[in-house]
N, C-alpha and C positions, 0 to 999 in steps of 0.2 A: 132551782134555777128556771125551770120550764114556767111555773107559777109565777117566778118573779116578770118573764120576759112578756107572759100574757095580761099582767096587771100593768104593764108600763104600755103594753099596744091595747087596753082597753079604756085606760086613761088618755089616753091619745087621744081615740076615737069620741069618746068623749070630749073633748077639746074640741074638736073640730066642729062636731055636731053644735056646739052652743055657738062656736065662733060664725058658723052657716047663717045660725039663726038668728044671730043678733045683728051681720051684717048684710045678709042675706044674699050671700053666696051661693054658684053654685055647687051641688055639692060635688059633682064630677069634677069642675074644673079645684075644688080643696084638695080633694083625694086625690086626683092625678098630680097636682101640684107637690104635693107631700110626698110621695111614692117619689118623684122626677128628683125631687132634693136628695132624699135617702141614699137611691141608685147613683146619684153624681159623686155624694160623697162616699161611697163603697168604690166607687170606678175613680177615684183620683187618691182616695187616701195612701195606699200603699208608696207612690209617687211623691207624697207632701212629708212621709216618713224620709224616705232615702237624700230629700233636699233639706231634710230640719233638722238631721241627724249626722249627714255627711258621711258616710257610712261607705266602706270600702268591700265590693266582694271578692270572697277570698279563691283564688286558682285551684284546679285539684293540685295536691300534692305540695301546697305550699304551708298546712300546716298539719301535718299526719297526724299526731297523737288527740286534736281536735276532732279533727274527720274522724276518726277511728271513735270514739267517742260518742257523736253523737250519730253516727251509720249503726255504732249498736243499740243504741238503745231505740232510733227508729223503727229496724227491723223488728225487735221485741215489742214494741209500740203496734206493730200490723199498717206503719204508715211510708211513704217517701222516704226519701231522705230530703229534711230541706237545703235550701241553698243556704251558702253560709258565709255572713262579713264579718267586718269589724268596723270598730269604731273607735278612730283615734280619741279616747277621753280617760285619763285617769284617773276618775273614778269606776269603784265595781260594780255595773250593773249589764243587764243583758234583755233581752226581747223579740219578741217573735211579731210578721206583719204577712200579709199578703191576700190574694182574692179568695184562693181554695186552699184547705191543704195540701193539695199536689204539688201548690206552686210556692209554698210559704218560705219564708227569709228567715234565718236564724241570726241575730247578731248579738255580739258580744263585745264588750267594751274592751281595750287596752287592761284598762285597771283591774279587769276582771281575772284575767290570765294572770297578772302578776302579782295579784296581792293575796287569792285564795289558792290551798293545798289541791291537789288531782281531785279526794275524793268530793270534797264540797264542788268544785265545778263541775262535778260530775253531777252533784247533787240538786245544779241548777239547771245542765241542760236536760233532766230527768224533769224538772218543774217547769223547763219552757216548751218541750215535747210533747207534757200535756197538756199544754194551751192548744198547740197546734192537732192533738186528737182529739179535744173537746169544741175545737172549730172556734175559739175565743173570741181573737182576735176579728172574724166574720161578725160575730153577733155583737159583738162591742160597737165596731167601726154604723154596724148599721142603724145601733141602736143609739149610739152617744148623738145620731141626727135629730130625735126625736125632741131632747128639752133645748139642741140649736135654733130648732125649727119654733120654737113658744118665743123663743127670744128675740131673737128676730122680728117676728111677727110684735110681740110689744112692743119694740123699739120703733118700726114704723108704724105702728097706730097713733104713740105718743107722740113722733117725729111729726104726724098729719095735724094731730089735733093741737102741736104749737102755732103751727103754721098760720092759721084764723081760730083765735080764743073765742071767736062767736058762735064758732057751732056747736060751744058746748054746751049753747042754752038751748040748741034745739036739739030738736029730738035724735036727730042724722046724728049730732056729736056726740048724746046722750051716751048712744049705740057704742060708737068707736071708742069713747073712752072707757066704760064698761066691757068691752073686747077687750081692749089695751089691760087691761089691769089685771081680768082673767088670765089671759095672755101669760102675762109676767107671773102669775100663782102657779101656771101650770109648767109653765119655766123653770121652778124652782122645786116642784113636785116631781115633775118628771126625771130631773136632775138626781133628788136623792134617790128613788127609784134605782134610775140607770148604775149613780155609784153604787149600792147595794148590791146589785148584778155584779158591777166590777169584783170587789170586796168577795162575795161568794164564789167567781170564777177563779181568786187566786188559790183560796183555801182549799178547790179542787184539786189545781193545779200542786199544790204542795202535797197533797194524799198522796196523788199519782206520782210524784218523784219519788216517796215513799218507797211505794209499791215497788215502783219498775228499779229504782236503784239498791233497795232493803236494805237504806241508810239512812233513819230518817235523821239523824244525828248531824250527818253530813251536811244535808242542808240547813239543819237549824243551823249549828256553825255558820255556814256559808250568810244565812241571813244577819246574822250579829255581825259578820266583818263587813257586808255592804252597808247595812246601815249608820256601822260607826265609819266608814271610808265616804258613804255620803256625807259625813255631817261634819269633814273636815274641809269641803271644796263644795258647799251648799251653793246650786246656782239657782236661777229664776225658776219657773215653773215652766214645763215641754210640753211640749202639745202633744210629743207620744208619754204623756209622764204615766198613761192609764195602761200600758202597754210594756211600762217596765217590771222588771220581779219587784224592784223597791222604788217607790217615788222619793226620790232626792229631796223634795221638802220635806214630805210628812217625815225622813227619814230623819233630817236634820231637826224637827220639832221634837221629833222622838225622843234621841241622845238628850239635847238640850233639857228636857224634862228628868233625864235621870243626871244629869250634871250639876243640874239646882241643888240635886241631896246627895251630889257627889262625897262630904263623908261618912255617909253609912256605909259606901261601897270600897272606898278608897282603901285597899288593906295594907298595902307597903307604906301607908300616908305621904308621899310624892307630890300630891296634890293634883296626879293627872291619871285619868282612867285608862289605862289599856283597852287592846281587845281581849282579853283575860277576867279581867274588873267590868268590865261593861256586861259582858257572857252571864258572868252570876247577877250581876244586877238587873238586867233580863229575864232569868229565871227567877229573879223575887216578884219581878217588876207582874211575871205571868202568873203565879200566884195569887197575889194578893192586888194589885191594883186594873188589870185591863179591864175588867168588868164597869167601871167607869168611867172610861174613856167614852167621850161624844166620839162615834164613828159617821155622822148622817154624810157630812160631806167630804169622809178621804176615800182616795182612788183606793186603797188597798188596808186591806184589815191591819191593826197594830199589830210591832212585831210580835210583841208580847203573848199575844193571840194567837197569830202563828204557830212561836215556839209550843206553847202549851198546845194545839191539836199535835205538832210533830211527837213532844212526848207521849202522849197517849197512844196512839199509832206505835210507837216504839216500843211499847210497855205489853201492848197487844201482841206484836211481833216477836218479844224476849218470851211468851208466853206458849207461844206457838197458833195460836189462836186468829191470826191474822191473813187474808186471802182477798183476792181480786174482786170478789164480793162484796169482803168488806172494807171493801177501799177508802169509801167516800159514810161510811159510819158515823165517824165524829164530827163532820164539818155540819 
């Protein structure tokens, strides 16, 4: 993770450097410029979460066996205890936000509570716990400015250079339209990059539930019913979509792909998959197909993915062989 964070702020820096030179910028006013964006969107995002989300905090003492729940597993964590909402949506999914982790947001959706067993949401506040001791959501928020900031930046070079199509024959336009284009490459470099980062922070995060709950079973479950619970009430894409355990699209492309060869899997032949049918077909799915899956551009690794590191972890675990060391082994 650290390598990845250092190749997405050296490719940056690079970005800049050419952008300097080509428009001839200075370079204090790029890098203070850059740095100003970063810090706005770190000091507002928490903010843009709670109003895109709607998101309800909950009273002490208004849902115990919650509280109780994730107070233990923070204390075992060595962290806070976070503050903790909800979210009227019936679907299951859940998320962690905020500046530090002393001050981080724990929420969880409606549908989360009512559709998965104790031990699997146990299994997820253990995987969003660890977001918040791996400081994620921090590094995320500051780091998802980085391919905003390329984009932007192309948009208004191309925006200038419509504006008078003559200066592209001089040299001044030369300049800006070659920004412009770099621009928009590095937009899209930076991008995969960042999801990358994304994608390797959930795969942590799912160790860690491992670990701290030593179930990892629990949360594989729990990821098969979110996934197949997204992909019955598939909505647009969220701007915290990078922040949820499951992203509701990729979630819903997910099912949809094992639906297409829904009779291989179909076993009562009904013609409808369960969460039961879907479970096994997940487990074939991590066997033998996720290794080809294009991941450049999802927020979050296939489930498929997933489950197969929880087994292995689980396999280590039935072994005896398995410790806080080797937490993060197989991701």
């Amino acid at each position: 993770m650290v390598l990845t964070i250092l190749t997405a702020l050296a490719f940056f820096a690079a970005f800049l450097a050419i952008l300097m030179a080509l428009l001839r910028i200075n370079p204090i006013f790029a890098v203070f410029g850059a740095l100003i964006f970063i810090f706005f969107q770190y000091a507002i995002g928490p903010s843009l979460v709670v109003i895109s989300t709607k998101l309800r905090y909950l009273r002490s003492g208004e849902h115990p066996w919650l509280e109780s729940v994730v107070r233990d597993i923070s204390t075992r964590s060595g962290i806070p205890m976070p503050k903790l909402a909800i979210v009227s949506d019936p679907t299951p999914n859940a998320f962690t936000f905020g500046h530090t982790a002393g001050n981080a947001t724990l929420a969880v959706n409606t549908g989360l509570l009512e559709k998965l067993n104790q031990d699997e949401i146990k299994g997820v506040i253990g995987h969003e716990v660890g977001h918040i001791k791996h400081k994620d959501f921090i590094v995320m928020t500051m780091l998802s400015a980085l391919p905003l900031i390329a984009y932007l930046v192309a948009r208004g070079l191309f925006w200038s250079t419509d504006i008078d199509t003559r200066r592209k024959k001089e040299r001044g336009g030369s300049a800006v339209l070659a920004a412009a284009i770099i621009s928009y490459i590095a937009y899209i470099a930076s991008l995969v990059i960042v999801l990358r980062l994304s994608r390797l922070r959930e795969h942590f995060a799912d160790a860690y539930s491992a670990y701290i709950t030593g179930s990892p079973r629990s949360l594989e479950s729990a990821l098969t019913k979110i996934a197949y619970g997204l992909s019955l009430q598939p909505e647009e894409p969220s701007g915290v979509r990078m922040f949820y355990i499951s992203d509701p699209a990729q979630a819903a492309s997910e099912v949809k792909s094992i639906l297409d060869r829904k009779y291989q899997y179909d076993l009562d032949r009904d013609g409808v998959l369960d969460e039961r049918e879907l479970a096994l077909a997940m487990e074939q799915e991590a066997k033998s197909h996720w290794r080809g899956i294009n991941e450049s551009f999802m927020t979050h690794p296939p489930t498929f993915k997933r489950i197969l590191l929880l087994r292995q972890i689980d396999e280590e675990m039935r072994r005896g062989r398995y410790t806080f060391k080797d937490a993060y082994r197989y991701v």
